[in-house]
C-alpha positions as CSV (number, residue, x, y, z in Angstrom):
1,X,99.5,-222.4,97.0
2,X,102.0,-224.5,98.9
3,X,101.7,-227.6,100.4
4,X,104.4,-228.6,103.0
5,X,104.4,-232.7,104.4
6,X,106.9,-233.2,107.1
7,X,107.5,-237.0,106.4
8,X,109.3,-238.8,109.9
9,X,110.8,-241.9,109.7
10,X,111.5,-243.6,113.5
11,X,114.0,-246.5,114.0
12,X,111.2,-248.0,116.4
13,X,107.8,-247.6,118.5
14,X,109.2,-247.1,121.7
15,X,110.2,-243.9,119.8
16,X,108.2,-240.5,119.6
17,X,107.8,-238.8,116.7
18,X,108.8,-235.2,116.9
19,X,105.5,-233.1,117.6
20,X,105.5,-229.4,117.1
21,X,104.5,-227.3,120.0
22,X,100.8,-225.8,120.8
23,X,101.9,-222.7,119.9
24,X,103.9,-223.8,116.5
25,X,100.4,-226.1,115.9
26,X,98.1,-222.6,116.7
27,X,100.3,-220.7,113.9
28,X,100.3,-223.1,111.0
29,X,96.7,-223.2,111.7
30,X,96.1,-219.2,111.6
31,X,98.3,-218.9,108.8
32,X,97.1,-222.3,106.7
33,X,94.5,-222.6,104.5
34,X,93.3,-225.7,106.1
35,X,94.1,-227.1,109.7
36,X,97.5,-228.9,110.1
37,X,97.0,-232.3,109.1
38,X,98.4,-235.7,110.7
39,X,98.8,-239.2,109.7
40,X,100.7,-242.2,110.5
41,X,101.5,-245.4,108.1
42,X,99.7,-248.8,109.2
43,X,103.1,-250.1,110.5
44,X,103.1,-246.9,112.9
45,X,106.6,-246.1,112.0
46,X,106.4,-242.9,109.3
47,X,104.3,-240.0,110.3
48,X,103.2,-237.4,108.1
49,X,102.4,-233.9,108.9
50,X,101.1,-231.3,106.4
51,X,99.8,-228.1,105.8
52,X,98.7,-225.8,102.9
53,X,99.7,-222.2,102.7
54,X,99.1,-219.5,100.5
55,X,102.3,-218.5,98.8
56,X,102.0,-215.3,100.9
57,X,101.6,-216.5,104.2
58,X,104.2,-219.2,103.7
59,X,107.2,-216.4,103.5
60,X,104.9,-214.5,106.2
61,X,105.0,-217.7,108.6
62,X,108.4,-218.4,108.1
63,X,109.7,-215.1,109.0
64,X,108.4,-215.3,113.0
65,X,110.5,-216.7,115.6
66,X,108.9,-219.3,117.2
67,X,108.7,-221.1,113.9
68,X,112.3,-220.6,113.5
69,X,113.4,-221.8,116.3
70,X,111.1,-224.7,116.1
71,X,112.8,-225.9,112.7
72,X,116.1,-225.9,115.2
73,X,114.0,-228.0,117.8
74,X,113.0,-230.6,115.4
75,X,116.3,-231.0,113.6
76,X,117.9,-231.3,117.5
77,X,115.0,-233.8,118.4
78,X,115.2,-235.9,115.5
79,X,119.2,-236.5,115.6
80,X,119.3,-236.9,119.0
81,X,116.0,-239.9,118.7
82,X,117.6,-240.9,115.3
83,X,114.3,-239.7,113.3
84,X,114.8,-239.5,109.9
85,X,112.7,-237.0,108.4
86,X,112.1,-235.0,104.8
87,X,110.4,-231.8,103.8
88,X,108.5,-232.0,100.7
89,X,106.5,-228.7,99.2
90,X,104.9,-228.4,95.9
């Protein structure tokens, strides 16, 4: 089993934090043990997104496409709304 937290870090609240599309969402969830999971810290500046995967269907999930290109659509949102964010598994 893997679990994989997407950690965002925004300069401010007028910011959004990067949120993956329906589809994206629909995926991790037909793929992850559990549904995706969301939280955000009590000064509503780091957001944290995870997921648990089976060590299978994490090299299944990212193999498709969409989730591909949605690992370019984050990276692209976040530098362009100077998001900082980390990916943690274990």
């Amino acid at each position: 089993m893997i679990t994989r937290k997407l950690i965002q870090q925004r300069p401010n609240t007028s910011v959004d934090f990067y949120t993956p599309s329906d589809e994206v969402i629909n995926l991790i969830n037909e793929y992850a043990e559990s549904d995706l999971q969301s939280t955000v810290s009590d000064d509503n500046l780091v957001k944290t997104i995870s997921y648990t995967l089976s060590n299978e269907n994490y090299t299944s999930l990212g193999n498709i496409d969409t989730v591909i290109n949605a690992k370019q659509d984050r990276l692209d949102y976040c530098n362009t709304n100077l998001i900082s964010f980390n990916i943690v598994e274990s």
